[in-house]
C-alpha positions in Angstrom: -5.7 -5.9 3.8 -7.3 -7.9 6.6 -7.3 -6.4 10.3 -5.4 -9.3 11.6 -2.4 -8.1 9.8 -2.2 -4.7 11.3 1.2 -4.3 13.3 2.9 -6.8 11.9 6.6 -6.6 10.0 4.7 -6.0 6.3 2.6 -3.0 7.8 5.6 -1.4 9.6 7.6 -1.3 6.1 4.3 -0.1 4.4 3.2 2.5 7.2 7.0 3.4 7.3 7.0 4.0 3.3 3.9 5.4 3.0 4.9 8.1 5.6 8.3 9.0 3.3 6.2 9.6 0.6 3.9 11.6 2.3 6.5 13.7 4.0 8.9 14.2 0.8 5.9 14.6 -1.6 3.2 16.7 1.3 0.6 15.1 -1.4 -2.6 14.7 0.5 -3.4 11.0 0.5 -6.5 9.0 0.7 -5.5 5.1 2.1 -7.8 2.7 0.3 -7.3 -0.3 2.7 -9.0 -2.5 0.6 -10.2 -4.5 3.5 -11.5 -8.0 3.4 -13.0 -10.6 6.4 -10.2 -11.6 8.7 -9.8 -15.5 8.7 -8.1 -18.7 10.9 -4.6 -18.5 8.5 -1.5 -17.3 10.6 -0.8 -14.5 8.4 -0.2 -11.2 10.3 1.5 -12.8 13.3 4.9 -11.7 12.6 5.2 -9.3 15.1 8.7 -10.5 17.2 10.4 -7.3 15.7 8.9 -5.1 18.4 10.6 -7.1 20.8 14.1 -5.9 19.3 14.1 -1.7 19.4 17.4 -1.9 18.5 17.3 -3.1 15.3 13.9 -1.7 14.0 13.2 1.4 15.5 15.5 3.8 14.0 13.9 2.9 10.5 11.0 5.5 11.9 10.9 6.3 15.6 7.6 7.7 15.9 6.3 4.6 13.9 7.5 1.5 15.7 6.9 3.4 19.4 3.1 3.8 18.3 2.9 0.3 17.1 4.5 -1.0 20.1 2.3 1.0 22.4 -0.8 -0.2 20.9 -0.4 -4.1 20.6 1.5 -3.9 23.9 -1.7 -2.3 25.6 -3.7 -6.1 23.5 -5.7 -4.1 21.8 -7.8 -5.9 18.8 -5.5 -5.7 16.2 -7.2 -3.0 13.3 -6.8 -0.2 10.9 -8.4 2.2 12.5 -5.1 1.8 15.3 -3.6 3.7 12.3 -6.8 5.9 11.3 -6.7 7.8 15.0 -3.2 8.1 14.7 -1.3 11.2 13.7 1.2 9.4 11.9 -0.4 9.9 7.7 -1.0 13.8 8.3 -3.8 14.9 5.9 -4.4 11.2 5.1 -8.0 10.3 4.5 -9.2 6.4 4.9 -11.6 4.3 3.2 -12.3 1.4 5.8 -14.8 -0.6 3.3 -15.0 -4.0 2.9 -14.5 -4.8 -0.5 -17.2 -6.6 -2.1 -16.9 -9.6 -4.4 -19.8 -9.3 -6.8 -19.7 -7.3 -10.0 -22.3 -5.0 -9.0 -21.8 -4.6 -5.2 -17.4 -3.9 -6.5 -18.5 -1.4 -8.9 -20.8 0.9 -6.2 -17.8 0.2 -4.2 -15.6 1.8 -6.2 -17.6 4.4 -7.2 -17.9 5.2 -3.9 -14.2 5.6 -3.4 -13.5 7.5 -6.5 -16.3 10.4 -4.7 -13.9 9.8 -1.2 -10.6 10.7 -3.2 -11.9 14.1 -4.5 -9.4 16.6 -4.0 -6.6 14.5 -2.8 -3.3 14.2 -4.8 -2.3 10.2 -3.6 -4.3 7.1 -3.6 -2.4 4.6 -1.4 -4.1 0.7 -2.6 -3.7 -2.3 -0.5 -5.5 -5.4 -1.7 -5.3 -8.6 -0.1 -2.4 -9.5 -2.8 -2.3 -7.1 -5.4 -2.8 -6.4 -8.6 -5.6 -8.7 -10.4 -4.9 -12.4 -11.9 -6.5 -14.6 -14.5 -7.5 -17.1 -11.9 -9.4 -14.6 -9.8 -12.0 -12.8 -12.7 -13.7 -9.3 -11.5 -16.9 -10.2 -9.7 -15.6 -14.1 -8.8 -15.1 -15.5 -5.4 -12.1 -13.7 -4.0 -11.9 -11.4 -6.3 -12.1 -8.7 -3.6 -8.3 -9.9 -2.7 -7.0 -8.2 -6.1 -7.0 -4.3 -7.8 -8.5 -4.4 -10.9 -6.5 -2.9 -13.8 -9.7 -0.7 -15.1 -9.9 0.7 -11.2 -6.2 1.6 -11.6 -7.2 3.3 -15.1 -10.1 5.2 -13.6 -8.0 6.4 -10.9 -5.3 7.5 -13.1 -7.7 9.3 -15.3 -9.3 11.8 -12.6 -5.6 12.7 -11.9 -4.4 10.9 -8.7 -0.7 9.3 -8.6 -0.9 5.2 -6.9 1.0 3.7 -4.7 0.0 -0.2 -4.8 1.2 -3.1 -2.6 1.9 -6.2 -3.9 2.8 -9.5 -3.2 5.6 -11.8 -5.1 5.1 -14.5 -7.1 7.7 -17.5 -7.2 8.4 -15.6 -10.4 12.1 -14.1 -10.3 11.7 -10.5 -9.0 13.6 -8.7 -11.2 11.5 -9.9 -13.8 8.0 -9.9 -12.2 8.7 -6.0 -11.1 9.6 -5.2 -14.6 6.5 -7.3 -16.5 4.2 -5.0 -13.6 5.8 -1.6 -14.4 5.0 -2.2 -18.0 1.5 -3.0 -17.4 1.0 -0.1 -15.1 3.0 1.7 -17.6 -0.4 1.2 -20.1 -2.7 1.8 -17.5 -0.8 5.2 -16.5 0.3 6.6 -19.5 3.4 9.6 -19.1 3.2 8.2 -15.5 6.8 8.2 -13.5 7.1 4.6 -12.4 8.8 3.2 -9.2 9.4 0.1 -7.5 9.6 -0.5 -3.7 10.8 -3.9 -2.6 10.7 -5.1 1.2 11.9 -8.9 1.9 8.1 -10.2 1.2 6.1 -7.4 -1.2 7.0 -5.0 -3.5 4.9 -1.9 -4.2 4.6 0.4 -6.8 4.0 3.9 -7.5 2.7 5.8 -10.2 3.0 9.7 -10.3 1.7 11.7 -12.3 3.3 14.6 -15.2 2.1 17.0 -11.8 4.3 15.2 -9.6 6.9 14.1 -11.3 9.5 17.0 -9.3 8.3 14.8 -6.2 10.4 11.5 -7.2 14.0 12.5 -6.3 12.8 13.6 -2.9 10.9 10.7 -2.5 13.7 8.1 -3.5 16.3 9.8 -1.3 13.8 10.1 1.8 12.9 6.4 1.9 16.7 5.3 1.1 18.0 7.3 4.0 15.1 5.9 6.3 14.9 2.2 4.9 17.8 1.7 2.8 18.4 -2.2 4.4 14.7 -3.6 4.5 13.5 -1.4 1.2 15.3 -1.2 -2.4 14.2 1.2 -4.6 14.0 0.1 -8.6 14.3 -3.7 -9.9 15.0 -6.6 -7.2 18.5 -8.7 -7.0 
């Protein structure tokens, strides 16, 4: 996540999920933003959407009016817009920049592992999402990716995921389904689900504890998003 995306048509859709979840499930969530330097690149500038009420805002109301106020108002455009916000009740936020060395990643994480204690849901949003060959732990960049042994660590001290993730040009059906089965090893007896929005996908992870949680989960964000977010493989 960089701060020049915040408000745009991605974080509405991820805020807007996120806040399903949170409402179907009431599992206490810490938001890992996973931030890293803004830069020149356009990204984060689709915002046109809060120019046209009529079609977004009845998605989630309470959502779109806040993010409307705020970049209305030209306030610099970051996280912590949502952080003072009421909108994630009982959410907790790590607003550290990720790191790109080995050793400066690791205290990092360690660090948030200590921040999630006692919290049921760890909400990750790197950059672009789950790690590549291209982009080794500790590398240059790096710091734009989840590494699988911080989603196995997590997974072991008992939290259920929800990561965001963008698409490849690989077909979706079959890039969401290659991912579940990886996150299916690093989760073991996890309950896997995919969200899909027009650009991203994310997926969650619950675990044996939460499992009761999925069916009121699935059926609050179909009856909230069903147009803009598909639950299970892509068309």
């Amino acid at each position: 996540m960089k701060n020049q995306y915040f408000g745009d048509i991605n974080d509405y859709l991820k805020y807007g999920l996120l806040r399903a979840i949170i409402r179907a499930s009431g599992l206490r969530t810490l938001v890992a933003w996973m931030l890293t330097p803004d830069d020149q690149r356009s990204d984060g500038n689709f915002v046109s959407y809060l120019e046209n009420s009529a079609r977004w805002s009845h998605h989630d109301p309470g959502l779109f009016r806040h993010l409307k106020e705020v970049l209305a108002h030209g306030a610099q455009r970051r996280v912590d817009l949502m952080e003072r916000s009421p909108l994630l009740p009982g959410a907790k936020y790590c607003s550290a920049v990720v790191p790109d060395s080995a050793e400066d990643r690791a205290a990092w994480f360690q660090a948030l592992l200590e921040q999630a204690q006692g919290l049921k849901l760890v909400f990750l949003d790197p950059d672009n999402g789950l790690e590549v060959k291209s982009r080794p732990y500790g590398r240059k960049n790096s710091s734009k990716y989840l590494f699988w042994r911080e989603v196995e660590a997590f997974w072991a001290s008992g939290k259920s995921l929800l990561i965001y993730q963008h698409f490849t040009r690989e077909k979706r059906a079959h890039f969401i389904a290659r991912k579940l089965a990886e996150l299916s090893q690093a989760a073991p007896k996890s309950l896997l689900e995919s969200f899909s929005t027009p650009r991203v996908v994310f997926f969650m992870a619950l675990q044996p504890s939460h499992r009761h949680f999925h069916p009121a989960i699935v059926d609050a964000v179909q009856s909230s998003w069903a147009d803009q977010i598909q639950v299970g493989l892509a068309r």
